[in-house]
PAZA-647967 format. One line per field, with one value per atom (N, C-alpha, C, CB): residue in one letter; chain; atom name; x, y, z. Coordinates in steps of 0.001 Angstrom, whole numbers, m for minus. Each point is the difference from the previous one (the first is absolute). Glycine has a CB too. Layout:
<tifis>
res <- a, ...
chain <- A, ...
atom <- CA, ...
east <- X, ...
north <- Y, ...
up <- Z, ...
</tifis>
This chain:
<tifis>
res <- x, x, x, x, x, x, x, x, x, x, x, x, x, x, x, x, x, x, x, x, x, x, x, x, x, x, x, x, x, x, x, x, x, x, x, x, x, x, x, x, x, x, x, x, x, x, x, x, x, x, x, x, x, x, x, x, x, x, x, x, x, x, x, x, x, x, x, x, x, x, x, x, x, x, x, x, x, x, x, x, x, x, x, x, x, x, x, x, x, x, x, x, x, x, x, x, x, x, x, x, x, x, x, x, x, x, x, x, x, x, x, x, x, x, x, x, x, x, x, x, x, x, x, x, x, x, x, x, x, x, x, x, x, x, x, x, x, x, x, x, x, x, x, x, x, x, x, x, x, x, x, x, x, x, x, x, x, x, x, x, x, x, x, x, x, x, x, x, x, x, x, x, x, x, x, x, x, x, x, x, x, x, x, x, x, x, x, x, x, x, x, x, x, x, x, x, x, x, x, x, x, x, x, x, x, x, x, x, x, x, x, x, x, x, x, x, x, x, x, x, x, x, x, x, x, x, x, x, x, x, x, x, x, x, x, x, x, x, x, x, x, x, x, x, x, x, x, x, x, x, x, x, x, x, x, x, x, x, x, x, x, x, x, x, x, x, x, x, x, x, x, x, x, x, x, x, x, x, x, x, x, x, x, x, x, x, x, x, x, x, x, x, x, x, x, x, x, x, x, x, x, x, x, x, x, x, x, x, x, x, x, x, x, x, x, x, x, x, x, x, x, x, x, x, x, x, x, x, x, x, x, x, x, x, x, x, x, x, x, x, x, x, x, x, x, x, x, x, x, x, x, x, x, x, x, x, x, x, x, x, x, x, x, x, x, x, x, x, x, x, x, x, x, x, x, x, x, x, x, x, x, x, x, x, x, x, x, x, x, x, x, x, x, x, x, x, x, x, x, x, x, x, x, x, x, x, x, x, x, x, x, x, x, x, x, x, x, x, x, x, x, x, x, x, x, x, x, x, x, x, x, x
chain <- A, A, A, A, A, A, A, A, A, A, A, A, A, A, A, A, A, A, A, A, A, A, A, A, A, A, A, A, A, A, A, A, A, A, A, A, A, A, A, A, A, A, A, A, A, A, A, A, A, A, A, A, A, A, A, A, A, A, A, A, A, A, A, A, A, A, A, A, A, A, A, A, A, A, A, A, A, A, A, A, A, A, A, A, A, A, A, A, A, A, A, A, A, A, A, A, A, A, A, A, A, A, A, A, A, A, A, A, A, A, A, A, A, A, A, A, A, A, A, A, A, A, A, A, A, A, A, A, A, A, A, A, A, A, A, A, A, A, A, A, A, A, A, A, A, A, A, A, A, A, A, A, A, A, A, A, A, A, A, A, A, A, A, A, A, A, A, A, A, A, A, A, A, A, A, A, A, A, A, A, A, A, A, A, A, A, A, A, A, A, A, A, A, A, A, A, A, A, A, A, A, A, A, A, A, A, A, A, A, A, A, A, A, A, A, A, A, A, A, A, A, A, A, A, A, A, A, A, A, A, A, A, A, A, A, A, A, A, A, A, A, A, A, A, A, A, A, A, A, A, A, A, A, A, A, A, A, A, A, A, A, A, A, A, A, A, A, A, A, A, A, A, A, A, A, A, A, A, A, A, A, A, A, A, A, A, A, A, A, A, A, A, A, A, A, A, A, A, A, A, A, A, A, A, A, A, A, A, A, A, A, A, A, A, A, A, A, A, A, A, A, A, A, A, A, A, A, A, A, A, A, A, A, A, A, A, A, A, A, A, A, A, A, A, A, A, A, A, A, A, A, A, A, A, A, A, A, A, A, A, A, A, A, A, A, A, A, A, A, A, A, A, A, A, A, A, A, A, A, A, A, A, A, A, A, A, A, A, A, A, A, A, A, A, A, A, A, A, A, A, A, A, A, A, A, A, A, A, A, A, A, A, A, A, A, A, A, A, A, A, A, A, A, A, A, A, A, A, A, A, A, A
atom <- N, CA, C, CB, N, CA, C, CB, N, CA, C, CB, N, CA, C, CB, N, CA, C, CB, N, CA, C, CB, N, CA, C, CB, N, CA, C, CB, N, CA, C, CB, N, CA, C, CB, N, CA, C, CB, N, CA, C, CB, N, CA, C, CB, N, CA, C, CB, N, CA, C, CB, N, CA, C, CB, N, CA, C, CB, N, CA, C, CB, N, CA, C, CB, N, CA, C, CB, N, CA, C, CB, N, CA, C, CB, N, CA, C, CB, N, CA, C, CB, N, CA, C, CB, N, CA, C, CB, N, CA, C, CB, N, CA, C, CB, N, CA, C, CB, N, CA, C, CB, N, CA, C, CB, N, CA, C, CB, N, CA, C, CB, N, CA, C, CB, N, CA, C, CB, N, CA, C, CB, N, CA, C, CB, N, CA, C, CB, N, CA, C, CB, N, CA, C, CB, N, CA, C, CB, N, CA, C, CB, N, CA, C, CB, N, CA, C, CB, N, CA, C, CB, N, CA, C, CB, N, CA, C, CB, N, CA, C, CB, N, CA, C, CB, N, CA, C, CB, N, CA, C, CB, N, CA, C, CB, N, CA, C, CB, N, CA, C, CB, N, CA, C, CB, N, CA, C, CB, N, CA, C, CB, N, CA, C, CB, N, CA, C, CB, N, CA, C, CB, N, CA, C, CB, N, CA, C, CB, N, CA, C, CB, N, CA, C, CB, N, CA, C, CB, N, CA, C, CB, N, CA, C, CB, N, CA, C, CB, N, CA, C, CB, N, CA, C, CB, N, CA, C, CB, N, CA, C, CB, N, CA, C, CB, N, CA, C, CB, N, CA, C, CB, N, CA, C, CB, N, CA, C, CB, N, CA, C, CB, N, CA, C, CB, N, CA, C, CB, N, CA, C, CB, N, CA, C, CB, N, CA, C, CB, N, CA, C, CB, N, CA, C, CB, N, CA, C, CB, N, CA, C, CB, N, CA, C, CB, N, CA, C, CB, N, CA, C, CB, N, CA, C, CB, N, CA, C, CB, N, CA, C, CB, N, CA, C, CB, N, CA, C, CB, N, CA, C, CB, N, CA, C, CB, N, CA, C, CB, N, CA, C, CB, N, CA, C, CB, N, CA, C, CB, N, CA, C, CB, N, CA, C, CB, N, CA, C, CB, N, CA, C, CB, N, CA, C, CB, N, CA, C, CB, N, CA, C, CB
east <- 15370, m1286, 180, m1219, 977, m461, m1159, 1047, m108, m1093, m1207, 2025, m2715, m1207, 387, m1918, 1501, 23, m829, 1988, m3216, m868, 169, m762, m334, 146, 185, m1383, 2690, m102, 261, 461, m1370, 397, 1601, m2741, 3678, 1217, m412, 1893, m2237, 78, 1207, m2284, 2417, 1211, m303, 546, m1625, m346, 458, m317, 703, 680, m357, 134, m1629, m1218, 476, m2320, 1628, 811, m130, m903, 611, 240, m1114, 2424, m2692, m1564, 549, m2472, 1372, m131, m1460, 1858, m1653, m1252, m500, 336, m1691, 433, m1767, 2766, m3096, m1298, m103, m374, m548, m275, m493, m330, 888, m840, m1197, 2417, m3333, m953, 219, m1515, 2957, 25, 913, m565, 1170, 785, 1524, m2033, 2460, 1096, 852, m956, 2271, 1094, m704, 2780, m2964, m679, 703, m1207, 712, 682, 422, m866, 2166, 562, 138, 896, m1653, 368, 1272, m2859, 3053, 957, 118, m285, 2111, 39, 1077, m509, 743, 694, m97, 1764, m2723, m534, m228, m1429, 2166, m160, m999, 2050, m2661, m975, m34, m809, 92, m476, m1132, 1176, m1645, m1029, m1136, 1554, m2623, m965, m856, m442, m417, m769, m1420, 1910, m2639, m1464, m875, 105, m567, m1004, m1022, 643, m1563, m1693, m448, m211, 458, m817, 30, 608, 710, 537, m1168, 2923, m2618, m388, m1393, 1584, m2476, m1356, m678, 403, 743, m578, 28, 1208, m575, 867, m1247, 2838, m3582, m660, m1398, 1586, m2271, m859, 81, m694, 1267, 369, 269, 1347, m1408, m261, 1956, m3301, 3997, 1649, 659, 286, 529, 303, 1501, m2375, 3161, 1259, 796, m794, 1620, 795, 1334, m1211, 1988, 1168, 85, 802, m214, 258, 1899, m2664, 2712, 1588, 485, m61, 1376, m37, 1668, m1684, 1369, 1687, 109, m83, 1226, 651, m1482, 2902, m2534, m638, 506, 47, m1277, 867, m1310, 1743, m1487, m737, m1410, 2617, m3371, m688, m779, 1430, m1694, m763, m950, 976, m1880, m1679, m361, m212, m1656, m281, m151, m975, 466, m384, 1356, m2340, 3499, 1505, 121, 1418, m610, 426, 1462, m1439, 929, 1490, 402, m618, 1788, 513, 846, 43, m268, 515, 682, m1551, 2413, 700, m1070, 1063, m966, m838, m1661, 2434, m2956, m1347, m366, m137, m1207, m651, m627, 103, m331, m647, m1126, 2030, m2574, m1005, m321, m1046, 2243, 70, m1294, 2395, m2803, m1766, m53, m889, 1969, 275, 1418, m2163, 2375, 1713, m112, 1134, m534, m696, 2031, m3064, 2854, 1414, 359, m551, 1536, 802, 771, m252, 350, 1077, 519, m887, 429, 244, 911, m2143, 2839, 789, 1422, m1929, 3402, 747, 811, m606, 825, m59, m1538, 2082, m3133, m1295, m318, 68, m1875, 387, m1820, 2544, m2721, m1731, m237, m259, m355, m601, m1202, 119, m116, m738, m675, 1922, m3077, m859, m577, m1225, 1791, m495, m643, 1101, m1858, m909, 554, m2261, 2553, 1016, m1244, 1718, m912, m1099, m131, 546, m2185, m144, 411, m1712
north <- m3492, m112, 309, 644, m1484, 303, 730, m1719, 2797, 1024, m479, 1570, m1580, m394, 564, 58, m1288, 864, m484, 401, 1183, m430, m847, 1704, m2882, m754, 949, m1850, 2485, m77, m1156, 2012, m1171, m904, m11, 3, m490, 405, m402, m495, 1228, m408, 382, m52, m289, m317, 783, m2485, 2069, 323, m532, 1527, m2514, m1338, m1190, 496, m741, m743, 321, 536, 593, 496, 1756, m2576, 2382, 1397, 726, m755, 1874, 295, 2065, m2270, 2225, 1584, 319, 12, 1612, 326, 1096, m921, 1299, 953, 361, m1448, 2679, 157, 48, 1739, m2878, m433, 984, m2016, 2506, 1153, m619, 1889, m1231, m531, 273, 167, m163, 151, m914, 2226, m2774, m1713, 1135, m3120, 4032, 392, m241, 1549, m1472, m909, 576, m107, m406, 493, 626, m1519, 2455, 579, m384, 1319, m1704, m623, 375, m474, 235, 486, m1009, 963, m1963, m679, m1104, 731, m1043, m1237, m791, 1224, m2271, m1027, 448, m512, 43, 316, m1756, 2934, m2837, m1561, m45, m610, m762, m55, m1248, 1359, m1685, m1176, m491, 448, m2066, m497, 115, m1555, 2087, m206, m1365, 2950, m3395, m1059, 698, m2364, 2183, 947, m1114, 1979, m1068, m821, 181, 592, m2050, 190, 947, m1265, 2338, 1423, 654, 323, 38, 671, m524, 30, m1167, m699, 185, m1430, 939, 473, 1204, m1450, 1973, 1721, 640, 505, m813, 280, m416, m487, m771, m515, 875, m2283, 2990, m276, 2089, m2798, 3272, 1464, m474, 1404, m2839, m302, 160, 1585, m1607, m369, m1163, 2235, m2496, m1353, m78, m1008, 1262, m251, m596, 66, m256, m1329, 247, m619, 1536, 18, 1025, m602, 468, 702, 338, m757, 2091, 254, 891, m60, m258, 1467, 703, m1089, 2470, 612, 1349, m464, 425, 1448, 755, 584, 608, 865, 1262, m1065, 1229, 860, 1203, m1983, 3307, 906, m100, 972, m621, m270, m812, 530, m1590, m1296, 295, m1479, 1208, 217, m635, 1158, m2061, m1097, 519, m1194, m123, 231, 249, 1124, m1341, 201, m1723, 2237, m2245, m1456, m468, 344, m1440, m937, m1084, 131, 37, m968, m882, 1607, m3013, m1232, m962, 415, m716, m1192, 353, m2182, 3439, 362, m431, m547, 222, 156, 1460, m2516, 2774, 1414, m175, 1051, m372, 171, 1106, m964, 1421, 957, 316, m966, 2340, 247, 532, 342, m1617, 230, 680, m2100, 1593, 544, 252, m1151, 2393, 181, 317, 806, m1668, 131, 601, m2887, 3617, 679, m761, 2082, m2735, m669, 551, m1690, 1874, 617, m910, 1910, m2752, m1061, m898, 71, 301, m1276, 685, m1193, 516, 383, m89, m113, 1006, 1006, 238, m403, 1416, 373, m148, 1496, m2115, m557, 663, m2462, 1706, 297, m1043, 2608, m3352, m1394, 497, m1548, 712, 495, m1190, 1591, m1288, m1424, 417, m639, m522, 24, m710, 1147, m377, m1211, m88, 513, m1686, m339, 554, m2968, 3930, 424, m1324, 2920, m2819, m888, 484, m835
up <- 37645, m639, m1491, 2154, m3002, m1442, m776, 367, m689, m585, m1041, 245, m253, m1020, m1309, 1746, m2625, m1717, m423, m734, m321, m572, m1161, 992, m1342, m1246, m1119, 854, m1400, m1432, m972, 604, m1748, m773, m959, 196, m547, m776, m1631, 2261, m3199, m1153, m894, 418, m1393, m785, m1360, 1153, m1795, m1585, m499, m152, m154, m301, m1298, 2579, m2276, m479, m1860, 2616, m2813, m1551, m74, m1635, 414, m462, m942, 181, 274, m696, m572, 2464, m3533, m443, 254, m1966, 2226, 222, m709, 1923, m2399, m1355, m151, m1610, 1175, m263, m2300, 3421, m3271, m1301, m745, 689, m1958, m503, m1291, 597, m379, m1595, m1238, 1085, m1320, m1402, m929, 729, m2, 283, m319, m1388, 2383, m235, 1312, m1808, 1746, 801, 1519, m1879, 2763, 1310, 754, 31, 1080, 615, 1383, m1487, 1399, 914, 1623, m2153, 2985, 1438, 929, m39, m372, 390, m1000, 2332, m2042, m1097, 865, m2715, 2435, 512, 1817, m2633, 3291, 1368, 426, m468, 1818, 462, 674, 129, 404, 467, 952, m1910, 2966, 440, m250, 1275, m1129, m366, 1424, m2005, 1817, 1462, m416, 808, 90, m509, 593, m15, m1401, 238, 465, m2013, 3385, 1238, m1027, 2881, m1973, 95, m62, 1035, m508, 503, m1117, 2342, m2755, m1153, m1193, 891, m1192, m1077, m558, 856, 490, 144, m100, 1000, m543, 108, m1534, 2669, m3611, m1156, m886, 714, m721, m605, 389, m188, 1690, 86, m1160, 2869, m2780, m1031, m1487, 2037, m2044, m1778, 151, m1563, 1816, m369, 531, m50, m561, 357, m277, m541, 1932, 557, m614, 1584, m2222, m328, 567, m2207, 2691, 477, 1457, m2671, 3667, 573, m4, 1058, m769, m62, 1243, m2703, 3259, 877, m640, 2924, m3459, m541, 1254, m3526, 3330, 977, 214, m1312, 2129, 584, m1506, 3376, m4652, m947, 208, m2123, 1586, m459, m1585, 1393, m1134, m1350, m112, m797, 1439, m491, 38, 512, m1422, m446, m154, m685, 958, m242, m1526, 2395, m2952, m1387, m1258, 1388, m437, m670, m662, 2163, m3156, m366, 556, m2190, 2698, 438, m1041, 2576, m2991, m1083, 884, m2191, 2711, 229, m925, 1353, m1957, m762, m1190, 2000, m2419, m1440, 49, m1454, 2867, 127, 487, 434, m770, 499, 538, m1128, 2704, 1047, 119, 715, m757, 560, 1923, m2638, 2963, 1335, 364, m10, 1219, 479, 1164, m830, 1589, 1516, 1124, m460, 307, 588, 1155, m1775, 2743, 1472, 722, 123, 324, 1012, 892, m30, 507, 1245, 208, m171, 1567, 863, 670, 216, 184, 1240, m371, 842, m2192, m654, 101, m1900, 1146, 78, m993, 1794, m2656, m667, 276, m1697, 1680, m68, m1415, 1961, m2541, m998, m291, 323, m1960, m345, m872, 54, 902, m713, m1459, 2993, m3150, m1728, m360, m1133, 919, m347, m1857, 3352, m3772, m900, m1306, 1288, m2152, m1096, m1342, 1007, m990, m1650, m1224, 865, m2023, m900, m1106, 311, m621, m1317, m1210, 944
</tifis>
């Protein structure tokens, strides 16, 4: 008999490479909580999307990186020299490495 295995998921971090950093107001070098951190790409559902909009924010990327210490919403994610604004850091266990998807809104 073949033992059962639950669906994990296997991610890689692969996709690219992101920093994460809380912006200070005085336009001085920011303070870095992670830098060169890989990442995978998620694809942000209906639900997500809608839900984001109906709180006045509006999603434009979803990401999932390692399982790290620290993450705060309201932290900035720097993508290929775009800035993110972290709205929502949700915990996974069920994945493999364990990971924290991160949804987030590109700043104007």
């Amino acid at each position: 008999m073949k033992p059962k295995v639950n669906n994990i998921e296997f991610i890689a971090f692969a996709d690219g490479i992101c920093d994460i950093y809380i912006q200070n107001d005085d336009n001085v070098e920011p303070n870095y909580k992670y830098k060169r951190l890989g990442f995978s790409k998620k694809i942000l559902s209906y639900n997500r999307y809608f839900a984001s909009n109906s709180v006045n924010s509006k999603i434009s990327k979803v990401i999932s990186i390692p399982l790290v210490s620290g993450i705060d919403a309201h932290d900035t994610v720097k993508i290929d020299n775009v800035e993110y604004d972290l709205i929502l850091a949700q915990e996974i266990y069920i994945s493999n490495p364990p990971s924290i998807i991160l949804s987030l809104e590109k700043k104007e």
